[in-house]
C-alpha positions as MATLAB code, in Angstrom:
seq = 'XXXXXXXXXXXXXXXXXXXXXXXXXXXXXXXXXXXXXXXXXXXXXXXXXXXXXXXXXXXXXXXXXXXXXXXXXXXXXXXXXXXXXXXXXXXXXXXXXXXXXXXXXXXXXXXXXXXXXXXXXXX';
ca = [
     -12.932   54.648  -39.664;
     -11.529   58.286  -40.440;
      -8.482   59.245  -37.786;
      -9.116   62.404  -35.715;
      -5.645   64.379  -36.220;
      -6.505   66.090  -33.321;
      -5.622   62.994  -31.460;
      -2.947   61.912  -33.076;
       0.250   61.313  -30.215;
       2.874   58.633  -32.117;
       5.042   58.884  -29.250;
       2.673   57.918  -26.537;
       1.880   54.959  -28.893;
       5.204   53.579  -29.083;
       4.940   54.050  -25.029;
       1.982   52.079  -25.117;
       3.122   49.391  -27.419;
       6.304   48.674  -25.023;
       3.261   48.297  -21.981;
       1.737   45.829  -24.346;
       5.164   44.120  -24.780;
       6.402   44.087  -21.163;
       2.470   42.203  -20.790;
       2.179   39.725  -23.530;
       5.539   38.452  -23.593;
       5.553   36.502  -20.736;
       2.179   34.772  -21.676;
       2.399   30.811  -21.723;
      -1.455   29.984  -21.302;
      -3.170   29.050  -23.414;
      -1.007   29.114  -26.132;
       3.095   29.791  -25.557;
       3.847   33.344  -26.757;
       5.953   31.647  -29.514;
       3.480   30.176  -31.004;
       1.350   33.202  -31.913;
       2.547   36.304  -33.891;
       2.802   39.132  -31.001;
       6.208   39.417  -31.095;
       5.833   40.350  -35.118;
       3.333   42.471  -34.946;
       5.073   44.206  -31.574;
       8.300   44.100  -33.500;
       6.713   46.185  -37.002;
       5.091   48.579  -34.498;
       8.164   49.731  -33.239;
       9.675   49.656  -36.359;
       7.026   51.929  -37.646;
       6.411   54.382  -34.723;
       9.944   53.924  -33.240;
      11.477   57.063  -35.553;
       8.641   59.506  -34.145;
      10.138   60.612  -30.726;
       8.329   63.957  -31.739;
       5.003   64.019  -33.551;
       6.162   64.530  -37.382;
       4.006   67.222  -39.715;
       0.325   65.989  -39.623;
       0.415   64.289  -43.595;
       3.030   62.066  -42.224;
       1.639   61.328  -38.976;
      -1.498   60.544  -40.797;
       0.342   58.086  -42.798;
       1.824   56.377  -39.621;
      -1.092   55.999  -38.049;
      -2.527   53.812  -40.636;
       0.361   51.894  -40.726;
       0.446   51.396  -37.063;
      -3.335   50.907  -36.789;
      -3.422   48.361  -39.608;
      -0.803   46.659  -37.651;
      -2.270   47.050  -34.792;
      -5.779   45.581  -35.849;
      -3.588   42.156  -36.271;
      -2.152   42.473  -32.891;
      -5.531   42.480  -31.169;
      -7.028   39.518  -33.432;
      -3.826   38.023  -32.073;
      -4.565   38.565  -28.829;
      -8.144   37.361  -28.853;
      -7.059   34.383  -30.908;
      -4.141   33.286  -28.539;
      -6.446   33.935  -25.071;
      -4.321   36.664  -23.907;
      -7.264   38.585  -22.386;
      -7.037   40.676  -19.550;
      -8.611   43.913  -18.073;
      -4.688   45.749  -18.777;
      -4.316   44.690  -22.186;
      -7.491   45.630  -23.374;
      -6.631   49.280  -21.881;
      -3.575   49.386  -23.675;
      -5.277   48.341  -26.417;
      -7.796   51.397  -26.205;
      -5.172   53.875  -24.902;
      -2.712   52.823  -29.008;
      -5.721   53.494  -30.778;
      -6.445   56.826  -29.092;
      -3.230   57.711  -29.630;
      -3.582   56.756  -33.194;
      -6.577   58.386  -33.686;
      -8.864   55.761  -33.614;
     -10.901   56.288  -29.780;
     -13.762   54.655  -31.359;
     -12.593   51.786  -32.472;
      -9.833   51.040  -29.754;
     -13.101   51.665  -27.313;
     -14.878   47.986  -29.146;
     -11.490   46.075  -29.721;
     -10.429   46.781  -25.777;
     -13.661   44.852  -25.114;
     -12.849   41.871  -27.221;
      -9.528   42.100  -25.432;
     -10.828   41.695  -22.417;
     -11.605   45.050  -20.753;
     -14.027   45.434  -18.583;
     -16.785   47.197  -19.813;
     -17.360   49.217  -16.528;
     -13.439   49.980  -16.069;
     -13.383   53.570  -14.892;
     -11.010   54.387  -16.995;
     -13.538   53.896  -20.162;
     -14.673   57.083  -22.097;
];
């Protein structure tokens, strides 16, 4: 999918992935957070978007966001796989890849998250 620069906000992203942190790490059911690989793939997004308190020049904020949104494709198999579902995760998961870029496909992976589909807050 081709990333709207337009759209492009790293440092709402890192916001967003500390959300998703602060709402999968206490998950126990129905598989213990430490069994899974959240905390990785939460871990290499900060690492990646963690030195762009400013939006950098748009080649290299084009070059983070596909870093961030390759990682970020992981986290949400991850979070399908492990059952973490929920109506907030799946709008976090929308709200990183708009930020990133990606509105379309944050809009089908918040889904298999577990958004609702009539959530007023979907575009």
């Amino acid at each position: 999918m081709a990333v709207d620069p337009g759209s492009l906000n790293l440092p709402h992203a890192l916001t967003i992935v500390g959300r998703l942190a602060l709402y999968l790490e206490p998950r126990r059911k129905p598989v213990p957070v430490e069994e899974t690989q959240v905390r990785e793939h939460l871990e290499a997004l900060y690492e990646i978007l963690g030195p762009h308190a400013e939006d950098p020049p748009a080649d290299i904020a084009l070059r983070v966001a596909g870093q961030a949104a390759e990682r970020a494709r992981l986290l949400a198999e991850e979070i399908v796989r492990a059952g973490y579902t929920s109506d907030r995760i799946g709008q976090c998961v929308r709200n990183l890849f708009e930020c990133l870029g990606l509105a379309a496909e944050g809009a089908a992976l918040s889904l298999a998250c577990g958004e609702r589909p009539d959530s007023p807050l979907r575009p």
